[in-house]
C-alpha positions in Angstrom: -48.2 10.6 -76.0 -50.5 7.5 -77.1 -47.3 5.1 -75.6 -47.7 6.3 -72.4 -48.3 4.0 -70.5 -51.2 4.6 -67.4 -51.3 3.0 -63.7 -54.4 1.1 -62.5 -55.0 4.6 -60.2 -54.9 7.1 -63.4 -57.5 4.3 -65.3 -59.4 4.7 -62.1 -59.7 8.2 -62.7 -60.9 8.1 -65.8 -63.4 5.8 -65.1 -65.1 7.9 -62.4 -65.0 11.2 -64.5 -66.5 9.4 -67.4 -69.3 7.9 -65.5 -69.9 11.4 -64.0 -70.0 12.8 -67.9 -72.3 9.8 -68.9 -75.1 10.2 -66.5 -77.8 11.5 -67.7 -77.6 15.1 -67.3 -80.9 17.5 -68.3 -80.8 19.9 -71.3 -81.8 22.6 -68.4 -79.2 22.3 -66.8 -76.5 21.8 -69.6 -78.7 25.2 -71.0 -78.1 27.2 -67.2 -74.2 25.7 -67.0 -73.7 27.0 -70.6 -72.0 30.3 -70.3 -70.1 29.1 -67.6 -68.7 26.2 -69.6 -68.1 29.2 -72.1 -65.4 30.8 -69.5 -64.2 27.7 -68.4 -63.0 27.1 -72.0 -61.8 30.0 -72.6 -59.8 29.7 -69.8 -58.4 26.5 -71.7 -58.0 28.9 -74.7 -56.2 31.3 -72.9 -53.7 29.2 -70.8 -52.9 27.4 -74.1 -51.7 30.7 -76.1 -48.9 30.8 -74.2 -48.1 27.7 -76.1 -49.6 29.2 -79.5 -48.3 32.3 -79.6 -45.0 31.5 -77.7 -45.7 33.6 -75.7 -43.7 31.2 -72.5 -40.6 32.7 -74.1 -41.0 36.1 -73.9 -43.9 36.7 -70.7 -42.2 36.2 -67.4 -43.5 33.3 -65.4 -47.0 32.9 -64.4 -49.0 29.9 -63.2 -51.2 29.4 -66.1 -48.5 28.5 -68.0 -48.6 25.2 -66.3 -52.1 24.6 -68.1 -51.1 25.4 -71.4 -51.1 22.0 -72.7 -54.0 21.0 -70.4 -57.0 21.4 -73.5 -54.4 19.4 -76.2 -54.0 16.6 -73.6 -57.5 16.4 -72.6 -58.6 16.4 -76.3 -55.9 13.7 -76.9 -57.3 11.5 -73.8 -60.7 12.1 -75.6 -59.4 10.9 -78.9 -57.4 7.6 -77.4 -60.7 6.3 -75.9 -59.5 7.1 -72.4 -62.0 9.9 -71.6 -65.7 10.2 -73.1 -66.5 12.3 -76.1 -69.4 13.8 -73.9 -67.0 15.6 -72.5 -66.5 17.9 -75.6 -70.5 17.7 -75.7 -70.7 19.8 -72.5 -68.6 22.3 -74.0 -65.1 21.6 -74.2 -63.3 23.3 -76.9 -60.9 22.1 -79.4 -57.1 22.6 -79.1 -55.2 24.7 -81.4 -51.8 22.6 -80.5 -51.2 20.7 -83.8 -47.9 18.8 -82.3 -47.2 15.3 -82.5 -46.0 13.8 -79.3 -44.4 9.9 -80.2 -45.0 8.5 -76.9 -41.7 10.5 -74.9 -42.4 11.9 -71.4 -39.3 14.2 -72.5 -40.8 15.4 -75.9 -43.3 17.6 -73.2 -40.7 17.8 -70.5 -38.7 19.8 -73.6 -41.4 22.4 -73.7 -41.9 22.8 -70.2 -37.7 23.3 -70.0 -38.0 26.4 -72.5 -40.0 28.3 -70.5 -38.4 27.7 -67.2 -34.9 27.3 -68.7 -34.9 24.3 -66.1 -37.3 22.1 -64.3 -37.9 24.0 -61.3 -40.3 27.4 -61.2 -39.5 29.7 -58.8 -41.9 28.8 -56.4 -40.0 25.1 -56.0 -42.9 23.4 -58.5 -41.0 20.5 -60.3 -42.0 20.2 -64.3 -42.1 16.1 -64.2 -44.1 14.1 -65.0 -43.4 12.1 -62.1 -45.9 11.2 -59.5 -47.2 14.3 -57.7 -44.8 16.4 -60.1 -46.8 19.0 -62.4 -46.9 17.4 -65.3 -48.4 14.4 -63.9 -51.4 13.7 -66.1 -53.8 13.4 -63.4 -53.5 17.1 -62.6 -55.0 17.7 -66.1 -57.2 15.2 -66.1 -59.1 16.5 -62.8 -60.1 20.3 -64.3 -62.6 18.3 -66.1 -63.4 17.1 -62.7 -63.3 20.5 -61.5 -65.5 21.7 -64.9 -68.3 19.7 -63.9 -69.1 20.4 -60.2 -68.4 24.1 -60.5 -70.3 24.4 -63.5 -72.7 21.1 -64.6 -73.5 19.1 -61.3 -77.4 19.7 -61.1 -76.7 19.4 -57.3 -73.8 22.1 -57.1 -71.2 22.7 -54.6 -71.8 21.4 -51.0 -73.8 24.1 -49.1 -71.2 26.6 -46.9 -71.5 25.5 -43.3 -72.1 28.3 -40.6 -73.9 26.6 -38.1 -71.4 24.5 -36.1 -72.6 21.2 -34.6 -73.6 21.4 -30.8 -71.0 20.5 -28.2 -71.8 18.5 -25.1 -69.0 18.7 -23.1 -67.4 22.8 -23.9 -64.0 22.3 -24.0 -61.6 24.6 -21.3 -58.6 26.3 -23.0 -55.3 24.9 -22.1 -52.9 27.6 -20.8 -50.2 25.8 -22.5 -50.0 23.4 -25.5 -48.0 22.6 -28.8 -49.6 22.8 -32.3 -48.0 21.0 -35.6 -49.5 22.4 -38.6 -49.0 20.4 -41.6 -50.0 21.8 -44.9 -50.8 20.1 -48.9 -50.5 17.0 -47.0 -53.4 14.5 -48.8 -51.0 12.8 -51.2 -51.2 9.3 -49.3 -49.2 7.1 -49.3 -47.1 6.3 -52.7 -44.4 4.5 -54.1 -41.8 7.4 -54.2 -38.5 5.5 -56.1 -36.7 3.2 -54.1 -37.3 5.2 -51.2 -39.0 3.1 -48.3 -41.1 5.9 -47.3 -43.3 8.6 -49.1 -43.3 12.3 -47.8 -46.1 12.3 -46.0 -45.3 8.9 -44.3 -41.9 11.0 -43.3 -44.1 13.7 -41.8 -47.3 12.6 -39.6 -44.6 10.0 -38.4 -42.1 12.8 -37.3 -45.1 15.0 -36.1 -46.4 11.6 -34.3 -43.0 11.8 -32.6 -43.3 15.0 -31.1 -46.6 14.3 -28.9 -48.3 17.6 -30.4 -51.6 18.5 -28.6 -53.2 19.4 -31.8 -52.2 19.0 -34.9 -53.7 20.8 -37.9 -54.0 20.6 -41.6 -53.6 23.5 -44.3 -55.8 21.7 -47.0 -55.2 20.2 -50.1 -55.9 16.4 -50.6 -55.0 15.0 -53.8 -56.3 15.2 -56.5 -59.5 16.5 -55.8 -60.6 15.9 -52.6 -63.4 13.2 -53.4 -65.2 11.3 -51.1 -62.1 7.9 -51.8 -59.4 10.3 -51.8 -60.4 12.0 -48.4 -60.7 8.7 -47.3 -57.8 7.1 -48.3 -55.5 9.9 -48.0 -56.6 11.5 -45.2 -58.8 9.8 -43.2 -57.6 6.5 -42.8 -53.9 7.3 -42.4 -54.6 9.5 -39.4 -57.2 7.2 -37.6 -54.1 4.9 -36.9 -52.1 7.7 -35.3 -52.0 8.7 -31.8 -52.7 12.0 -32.5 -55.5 13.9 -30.8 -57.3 17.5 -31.7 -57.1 17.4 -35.4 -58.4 20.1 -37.5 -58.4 20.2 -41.5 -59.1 23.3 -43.7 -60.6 23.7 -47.3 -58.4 24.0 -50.4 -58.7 24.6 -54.2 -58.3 21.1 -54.7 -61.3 20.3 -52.1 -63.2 22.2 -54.5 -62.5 20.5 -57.5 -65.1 17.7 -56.1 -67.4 20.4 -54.7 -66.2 20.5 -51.0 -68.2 17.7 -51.1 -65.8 14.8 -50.0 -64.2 17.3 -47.5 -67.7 18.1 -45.6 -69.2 14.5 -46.2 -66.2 12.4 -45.4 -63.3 13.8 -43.5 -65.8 16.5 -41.5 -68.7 13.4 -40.8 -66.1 11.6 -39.0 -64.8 11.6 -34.9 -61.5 12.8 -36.4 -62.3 16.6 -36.8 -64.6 16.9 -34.1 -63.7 20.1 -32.8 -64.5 21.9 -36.4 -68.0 20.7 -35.3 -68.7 20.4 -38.9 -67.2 23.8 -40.0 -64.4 24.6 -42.5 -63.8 27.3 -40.1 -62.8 27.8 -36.5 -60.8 28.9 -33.0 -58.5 27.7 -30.6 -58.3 29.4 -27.6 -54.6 28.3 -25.9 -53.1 30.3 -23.5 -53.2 34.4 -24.4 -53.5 33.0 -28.0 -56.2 32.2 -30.0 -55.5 30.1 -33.4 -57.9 31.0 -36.3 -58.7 28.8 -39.1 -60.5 30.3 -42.1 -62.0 28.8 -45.3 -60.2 30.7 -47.9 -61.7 28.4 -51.0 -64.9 27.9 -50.9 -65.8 31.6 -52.2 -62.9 32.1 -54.5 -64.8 33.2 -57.8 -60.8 33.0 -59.8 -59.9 30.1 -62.2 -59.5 26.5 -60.4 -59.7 28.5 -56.8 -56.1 29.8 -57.3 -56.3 32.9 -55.7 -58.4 32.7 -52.4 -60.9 34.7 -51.4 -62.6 34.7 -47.7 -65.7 36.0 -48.2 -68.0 37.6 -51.9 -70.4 40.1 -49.7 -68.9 41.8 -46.7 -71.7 42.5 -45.4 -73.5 38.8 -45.3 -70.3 37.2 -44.3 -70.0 34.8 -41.5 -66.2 34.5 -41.7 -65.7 38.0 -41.6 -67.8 38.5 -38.7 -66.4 35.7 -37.0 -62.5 36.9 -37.4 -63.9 40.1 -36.5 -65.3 39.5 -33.5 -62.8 37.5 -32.2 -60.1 40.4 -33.3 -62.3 42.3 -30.5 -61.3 40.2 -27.1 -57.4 41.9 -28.0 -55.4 38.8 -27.7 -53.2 37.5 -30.3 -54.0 35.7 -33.4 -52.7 33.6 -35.4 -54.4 33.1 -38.2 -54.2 29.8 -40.3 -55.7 30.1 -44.6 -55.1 27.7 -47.3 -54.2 30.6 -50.1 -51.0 32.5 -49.5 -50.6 36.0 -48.5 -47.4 36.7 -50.9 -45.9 35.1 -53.5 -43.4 35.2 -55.9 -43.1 35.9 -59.6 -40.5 37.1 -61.0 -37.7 36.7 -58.8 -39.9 39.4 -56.8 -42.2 38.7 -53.8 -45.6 40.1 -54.3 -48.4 40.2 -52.8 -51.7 38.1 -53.1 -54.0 41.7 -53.1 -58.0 40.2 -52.8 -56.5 37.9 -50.1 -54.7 40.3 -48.3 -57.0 42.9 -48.7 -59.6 41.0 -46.8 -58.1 40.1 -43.7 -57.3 43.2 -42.7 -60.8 44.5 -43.6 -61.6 41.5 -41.3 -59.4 43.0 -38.3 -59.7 46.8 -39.0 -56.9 47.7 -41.1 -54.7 45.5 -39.3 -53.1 42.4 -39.4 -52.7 39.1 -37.2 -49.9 38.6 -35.0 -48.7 35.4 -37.5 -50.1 34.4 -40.6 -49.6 30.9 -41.6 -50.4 29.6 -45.0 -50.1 26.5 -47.4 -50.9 26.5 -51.0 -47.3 27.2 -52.3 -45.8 23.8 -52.0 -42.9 25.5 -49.9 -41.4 26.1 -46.1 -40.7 29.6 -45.5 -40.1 32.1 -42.9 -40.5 35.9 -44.0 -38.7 38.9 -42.7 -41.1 41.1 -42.1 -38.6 43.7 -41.1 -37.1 43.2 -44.2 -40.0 42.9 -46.4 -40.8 45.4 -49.3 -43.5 45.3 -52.1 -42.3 47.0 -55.8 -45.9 47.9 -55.5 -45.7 49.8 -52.6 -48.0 47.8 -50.2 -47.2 49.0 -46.3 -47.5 46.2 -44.0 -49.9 47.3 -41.4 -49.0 46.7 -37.2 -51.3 43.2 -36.1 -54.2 43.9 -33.4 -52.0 43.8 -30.7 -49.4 46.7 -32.4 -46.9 44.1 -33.2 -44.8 43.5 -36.1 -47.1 40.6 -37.8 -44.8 37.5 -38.4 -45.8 35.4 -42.4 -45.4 31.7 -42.5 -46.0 29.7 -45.8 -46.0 25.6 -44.3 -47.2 24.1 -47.8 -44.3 21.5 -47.8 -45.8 18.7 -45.8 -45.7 15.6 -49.0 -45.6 17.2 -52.5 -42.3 16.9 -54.1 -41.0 20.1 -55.0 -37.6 21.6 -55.9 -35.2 24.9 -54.8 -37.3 27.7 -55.8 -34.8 30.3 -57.4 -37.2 33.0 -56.2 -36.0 32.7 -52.3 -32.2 33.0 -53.6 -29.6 34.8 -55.0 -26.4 34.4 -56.9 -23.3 36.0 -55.0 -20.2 35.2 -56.4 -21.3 32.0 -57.9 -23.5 30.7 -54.9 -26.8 30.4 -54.0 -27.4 33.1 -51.0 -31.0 33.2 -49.3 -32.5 36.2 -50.3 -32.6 39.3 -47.3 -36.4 38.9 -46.9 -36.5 35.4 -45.6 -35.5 34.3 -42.5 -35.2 30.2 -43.8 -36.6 28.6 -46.7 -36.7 24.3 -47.3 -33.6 23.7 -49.5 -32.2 20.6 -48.2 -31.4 18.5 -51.1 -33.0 15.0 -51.0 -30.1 12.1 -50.8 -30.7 8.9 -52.4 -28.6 6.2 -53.9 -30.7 5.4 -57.2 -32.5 9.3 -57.6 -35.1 9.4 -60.4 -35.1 12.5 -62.7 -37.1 14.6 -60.6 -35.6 13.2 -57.1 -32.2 14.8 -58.3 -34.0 18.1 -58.3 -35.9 17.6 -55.1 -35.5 18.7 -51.7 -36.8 17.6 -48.2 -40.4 17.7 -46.9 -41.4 19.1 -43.1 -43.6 20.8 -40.8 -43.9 23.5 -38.4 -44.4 22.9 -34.7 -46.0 25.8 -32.3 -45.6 25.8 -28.8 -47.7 28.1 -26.6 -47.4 28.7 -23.1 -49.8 31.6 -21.5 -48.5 34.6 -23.8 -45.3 33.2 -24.8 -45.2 31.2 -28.4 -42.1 29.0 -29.9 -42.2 28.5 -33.7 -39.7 25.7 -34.9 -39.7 24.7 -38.6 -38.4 20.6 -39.5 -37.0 18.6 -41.9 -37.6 15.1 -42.0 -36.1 12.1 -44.8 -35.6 8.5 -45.6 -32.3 8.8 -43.8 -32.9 11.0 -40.9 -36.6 10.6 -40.2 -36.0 12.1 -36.6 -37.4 16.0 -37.1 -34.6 17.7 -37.8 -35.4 21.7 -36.6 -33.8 23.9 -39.4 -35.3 27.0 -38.1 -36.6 28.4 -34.6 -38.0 31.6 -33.6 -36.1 31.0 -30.0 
């Protein structure tokens, strides 16, 4: 792995972690951040046993797996002179992986294979270590990003906002209007192949092309949502669009910087406006009103996998603010950054402490639709068709409808055809009964690289709402058709 070669933007990187670890930093604070650091590399210790005990080869598929080389490459960057020995200072542990890896991207690759049995998890993640792809180093290298604000930053995490800015003019709710939500979108722009334009190019052009009235974002700006990368990413991509009404939500990767370029640089700016300086919020449209809740900033799991809306019931401004609004009996849709179900082996489940607290938010009940990002994936779920091996009933919404689950995480990151949303019938792939469409158009190019063979096509979804009446249409968009192609609609 000491061959591989690293861009100008991964040097980068490294430069602004190790500046971070170099400052001078109090022995109170590394004292108070100790334990912390403890769990932190324990949770290094623990993702790497899969690797250790070979454990990948027997366990069925779980995310941490995906870290369990994260503490040997970090050591290794620590080693090579690319990341500062303070870092172990602060507490990082020493890996137990005594491997030697000669420089090969596929030496890696060839670990990651035996566990999957091929380079695409069942969720659609692609094991590359292509740009974006999970085994991109970069993805490693920022949980020491994330091991320093959660845990060292004398300053913490950026204050929770629950006082929205004041309005001048209050705005009066269309009776009709069309909504694209995007979700992961804050890749940038990147060189993707030979192809002319990246995925997220593809998309806020083919969701410019559509004339939405709003246009909102699921979270996730890469890699960790610092002040450049909300910027760059984010920011100045969509202040040359004519697109108006755009909302942005939190993410685990926002955290991994703190929240802090998310509140300090997308949220300071005339872009987001109607947040009012909130990672929360409604939009009243028609007999509809469109929630948006912050379903990162109190996750307590490792790296903010999981979501959680809220720690205390009883103190929590989200929950009284879904609440209340669940009280004027109109139909919600409610928008999160953390998935409601999953899939792990070959099974939907469903994502319990996430799950558990919206309905405590709306009485036992659910939300008319329930979009989410997170899983980098398009899908529309059957409710009707839906069952949990757990034996979780899916409640009626406020309104005594069948609630309708949308997972739009598939806006730029390259991802593959997750085997969990199909089955093998005589030979063929077949969409499995409890989904309605997934995204499994293969991407076409002339000169693929390794992990464009395995890819498939990017999109969005696009609402349309028109006094109690809503459209849902799901699109595709590529290098060769970058007109939005609708693969799925609702009517």
């Amino acid at each position: 792995m000491s061959n591989l070669k690293f861009t100008d933007e991964e040097l980068q990187k490294f430069d602004e972690i190790n500046a971070i670890y170099t400052n001078d930093i109090s022995e109170k604070v590394l004292k108070s951040s100790g334990s912390h650091l403890i769990e932190f590399g324990s949770y290094l210790k623990t993702c790497e046993s899969y690797h250790t005990n070979s454990t990948y080869k027997t366990e069925g598929y779980v995310h941490d797996m995906e870290n369990m080389l994260a503490l040997f490459i970090i050591n290794h960057l620590i080693d090579e002179g690319f990341l500062t020995k303070k870092i172990r200072e602060h507490g990082l542990p020493k890996s137990d992986i005594d491997i030697t890896l000669t420089g090969t991207e596929e030496k890696i690759e060839t670990i990651i294979e035996l566990i999957l049995n091929e380079f695409v998890a069942e969720d659609g993640t692609l094991y590359y270590f292509s740009k974006y792809c999970q085994l991109d180093l970069l993805w490693t290298v920022v949980l020491v990003l994330y091991a320093y604000h959660k845990y060292i930053d004398p300053f913490g995490i950026h204050d929770f906002v629950e006082e929205p800015r004041p309005i001048k003019n209050p705005i009066i709710p269309p009776s009709k209007a069309k909504i694209a939500i995007i979700g992961d979108w804050g890749t940038g722009i990147w060189q993707d192949g030979d192809l002319k334009y990246s995925p997220a190019e593809l998309v806020i052009n083919g969701v410019e092309s559509l004339n939405p009235d709003y246009v909102i974002h699921l979270g996730d700006v890469y890699y960790a949502g610092t002040n450049n990368e909300e910027k760059q990413n984010l920011v100045k991509i969509l202040e040359k669009k004519s697109l108006s009404n755009l909302y942005t939500m939190n993410s685990n990767h926002e955290m991994y910087d703190g929240a802090k370029g998310l509140y300090k640089e997308s949220l300071s700016t005339p872009l987001f406006t109607g947040q009012r300086g909130r990672t929360y919020f409604s939009i009243d449209i028609g007999n509809w009103i469109l929630v948006g809740l912050d379903s990162a900033y109190h996750d307590d799991s490792a790296l903010y996998m999981k979501g959680s809306l809220y720690r205390d019931i009883e103190t929590s401004a989200q929950h009284k603010f879904l609440n209340d609004i669940s009280k004027q009996g109109k139909p919600i849709v409610l928008m999160t950054h953390h998935n409601g179900i999953g899939v792990a082996d070959h099974k939907l489940n469903v994502n319990h402490k996430l799950w558990n607290q919206v309905t405590e938010c709306l009485g036992g009940q659910m939300p008319d639709m329930w979009y989410w990002g997170h899983v980098h994936n398009g899908v529309v779920y059957n409710t009707e068709k839906l069952e949990f091996s757990d034996g979780t009933v899916i409640p009626k919404s406020t309104t005594n409808k069948t609630p309708q689950f949308r997972c739009c995480g598939h806006a730029s990151m390259p991802f593959g055809n997750g085997s969990g949303f199909y089955k093998k019938e005589s030979g063929v792939n077949v969409m499995i009964d409890e989904i309605d469409y997934y995204a499994h158009t293969k991407l076409d190019t002339e000169n693929p690289t390794p992990s464009q063979k395995e890819r498939v096509l990017n999109g969005f979804a696009m609402l349309e709402i028109d006094g109690s009446e809503i459209k849902e249409t799901f699109y595709e968009v590529s290098n060769k058709n970058p007109t939005p192609n609708p693969m799925w609609s609702s009517k």
